[in-house]
C-alpha positions as CSV (number, residue, x, y, z in Angstrom):
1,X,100.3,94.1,90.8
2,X,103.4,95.0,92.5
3,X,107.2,94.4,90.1
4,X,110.3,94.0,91.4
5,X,113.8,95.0,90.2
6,X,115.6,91.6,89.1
7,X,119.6,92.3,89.5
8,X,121.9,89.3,87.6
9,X,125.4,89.1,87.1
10,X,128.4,91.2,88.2
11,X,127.7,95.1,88.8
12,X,130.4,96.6,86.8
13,X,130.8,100.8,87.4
14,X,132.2,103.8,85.9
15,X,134.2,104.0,89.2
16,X,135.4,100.3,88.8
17,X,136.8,100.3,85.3
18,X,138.4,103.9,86.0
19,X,140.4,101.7,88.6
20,X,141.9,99.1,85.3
21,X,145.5,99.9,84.9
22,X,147.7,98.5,81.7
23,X,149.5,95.2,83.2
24,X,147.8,94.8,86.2
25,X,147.3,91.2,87.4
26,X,144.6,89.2,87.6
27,X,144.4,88.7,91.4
28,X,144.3,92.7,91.0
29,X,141.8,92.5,88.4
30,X,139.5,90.4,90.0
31,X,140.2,92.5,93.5
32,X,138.6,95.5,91.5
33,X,135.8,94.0,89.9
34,X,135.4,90.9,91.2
35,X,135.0,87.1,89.6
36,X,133.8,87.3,85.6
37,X,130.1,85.7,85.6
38,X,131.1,83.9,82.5
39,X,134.1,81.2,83.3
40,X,135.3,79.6,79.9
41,X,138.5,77.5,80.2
42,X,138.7,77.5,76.6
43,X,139.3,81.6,76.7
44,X,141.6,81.9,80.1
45,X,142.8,85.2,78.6
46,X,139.4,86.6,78.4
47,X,136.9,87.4,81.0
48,X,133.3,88.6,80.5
49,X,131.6,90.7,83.5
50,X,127.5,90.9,82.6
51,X,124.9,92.5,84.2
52,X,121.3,93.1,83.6
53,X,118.5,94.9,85.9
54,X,114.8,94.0,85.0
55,X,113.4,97.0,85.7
56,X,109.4,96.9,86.9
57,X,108.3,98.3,83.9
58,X,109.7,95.3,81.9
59,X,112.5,97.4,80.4
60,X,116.2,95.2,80.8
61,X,119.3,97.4,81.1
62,X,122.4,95.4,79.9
63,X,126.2,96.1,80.4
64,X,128.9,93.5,78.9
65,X,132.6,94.6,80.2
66,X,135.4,92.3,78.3
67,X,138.8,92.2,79.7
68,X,141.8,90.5,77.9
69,X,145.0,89.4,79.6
70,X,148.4,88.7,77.8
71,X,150.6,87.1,79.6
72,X,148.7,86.8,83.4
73,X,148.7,91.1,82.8
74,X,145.7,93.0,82.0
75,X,146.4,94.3,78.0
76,X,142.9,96.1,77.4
77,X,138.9,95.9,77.8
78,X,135.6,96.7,75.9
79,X,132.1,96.8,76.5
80,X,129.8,99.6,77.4
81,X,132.6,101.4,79.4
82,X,135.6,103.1,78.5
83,X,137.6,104.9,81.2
84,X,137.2,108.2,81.9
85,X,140.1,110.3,81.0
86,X,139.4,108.5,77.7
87,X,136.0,110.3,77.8
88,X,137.0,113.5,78.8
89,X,139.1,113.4,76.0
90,X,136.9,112.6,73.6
91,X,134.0,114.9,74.8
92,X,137.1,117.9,75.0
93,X,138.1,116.8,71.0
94,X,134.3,116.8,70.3
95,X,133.4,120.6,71.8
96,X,136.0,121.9,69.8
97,X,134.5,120.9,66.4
């Protein structure tokens, strides 16, 4: 029996979210990664960008990415990236312990 992969929601990278800057916009936002998957008119100041692979082997890979605007200007993010320098950082402060 043959399995395929089963791709849903917005692909959200490493790459992408290095690109967030403090107060960007939202038309810039949405120029870098694209329109949220999860549109809730009750939470304009919050989008949600999820994606999940199905992998043939039945495993599911899950990324959330939350990014919160004050103000129309992008004021931070969470989820299952953090950018970069941030983890550079972190992994710097860590090798030093």
């Amino acid at each position: 029996m043959h399995r395929i992969t089963i791709q849903q929601g917005n692909v959200v990278t490493q790459q992408m979210v290095d690109r967030l800057k403090p107060a960007m916009t939202k038309s810039q936002v949405t120029f870098v990664l694209g329109n949220p998957v999860i549109d809730d008119p009750l939470e304009a100041d919050r989008w949600d960008y999820v994606y999940s692979i199905q992998l043939p082997n039945g495993n599911v890979i899950r990324k959330v990415l939350s990014v919160f605007f004050i103000d129309e200007r992008l004021s931070y993010f969470m989820g299952d990236f953090i950018p970069t320098d941030e983890y550079d950082a972190l992994a710097k402060t860590a090798s030093k312990s």
